[in-house]
VMD Tcl script that draws the C-alpha trace (Angstrom):
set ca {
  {-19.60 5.97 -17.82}
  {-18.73 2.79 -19.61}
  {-15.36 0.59 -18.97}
  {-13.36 -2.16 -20.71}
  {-10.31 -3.75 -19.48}
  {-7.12 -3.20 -21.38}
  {-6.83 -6.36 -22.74}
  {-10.55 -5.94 -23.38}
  {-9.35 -2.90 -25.66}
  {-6.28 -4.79 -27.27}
  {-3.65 -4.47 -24.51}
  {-2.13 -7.37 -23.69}
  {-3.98 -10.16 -22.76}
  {-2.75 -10.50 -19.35}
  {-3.44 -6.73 -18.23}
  {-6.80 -6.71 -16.25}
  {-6.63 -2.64 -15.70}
  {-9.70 -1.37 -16.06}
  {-10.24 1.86 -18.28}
  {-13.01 4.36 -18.14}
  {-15.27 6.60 -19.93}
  {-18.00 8.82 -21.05}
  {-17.37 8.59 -24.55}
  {-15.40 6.90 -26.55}
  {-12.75 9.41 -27.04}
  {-12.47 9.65 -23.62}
  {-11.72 5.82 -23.37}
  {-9.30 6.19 -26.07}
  {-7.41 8.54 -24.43}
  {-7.22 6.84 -20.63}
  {-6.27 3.73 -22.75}
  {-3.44 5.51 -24.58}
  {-1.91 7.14 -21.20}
  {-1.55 3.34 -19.87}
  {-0.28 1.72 -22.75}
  {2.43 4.58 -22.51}
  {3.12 4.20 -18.56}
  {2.63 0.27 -18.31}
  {3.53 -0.96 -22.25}
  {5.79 1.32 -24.07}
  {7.03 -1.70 -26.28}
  {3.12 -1.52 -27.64}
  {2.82 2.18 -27.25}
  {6.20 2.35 -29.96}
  {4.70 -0.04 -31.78}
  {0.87 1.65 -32.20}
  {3.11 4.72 -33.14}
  {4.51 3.12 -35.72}
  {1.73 1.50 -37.28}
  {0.37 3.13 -40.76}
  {-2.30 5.83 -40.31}
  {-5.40 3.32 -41.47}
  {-4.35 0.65 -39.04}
  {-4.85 3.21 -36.19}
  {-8.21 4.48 -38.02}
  {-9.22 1.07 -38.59}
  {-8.86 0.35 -34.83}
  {-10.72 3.58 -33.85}
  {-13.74 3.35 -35.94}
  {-14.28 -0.52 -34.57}
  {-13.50 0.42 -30.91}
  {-16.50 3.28 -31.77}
  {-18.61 0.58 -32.44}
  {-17.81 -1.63 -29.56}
  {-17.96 1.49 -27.13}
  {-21.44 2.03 -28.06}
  {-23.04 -1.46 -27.67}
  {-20.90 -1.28 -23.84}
  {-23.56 -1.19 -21.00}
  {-22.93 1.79 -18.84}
  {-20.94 0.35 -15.80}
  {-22.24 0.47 -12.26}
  {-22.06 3.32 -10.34}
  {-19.00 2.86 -7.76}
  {-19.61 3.03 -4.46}
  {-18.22 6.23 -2.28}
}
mol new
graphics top color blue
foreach p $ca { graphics top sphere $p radius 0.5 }
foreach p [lrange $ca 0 end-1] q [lrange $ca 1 end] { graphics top cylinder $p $q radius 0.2 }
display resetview
């Protein structure tokens, strides 16, 4: 399990939610659902952005994803 915060993955730079996943498609996704629920002014304007801007930003989140630690194990 790796995490990022969601200014960590381009959010804004005030939201310290942190985001979580096994791979990076995973993260992707649990990023996505927030930026819907907490910034739909983004979310509209990711939507709107041309197809290789969004490609762009996957295949460089890929590579940060990778070099991410794997986060500690919570406690429960």
């Amino acid at each position: 399990m790796k995490e990022m915060t969601c200014s960590e993955m381009g959010g804004p730079a005030d939201c310290t939610t942190v985001l979580r996943g096994e791979t990076a498609d995973e993260m992707v996704k649990a990023g996505w659902d927030h930026i819907q629920a907490a910034h739909p002014e983004m979310a509209e304007g990711i939507k709107n952005n041309p197809k290789e801007v969004n490609d762009k930003w996957q295949e460089e989140f890929r590579a940060t994803f990778d070099a991410l630690p794997d986060a500690p194990a919570e406690a429960g």
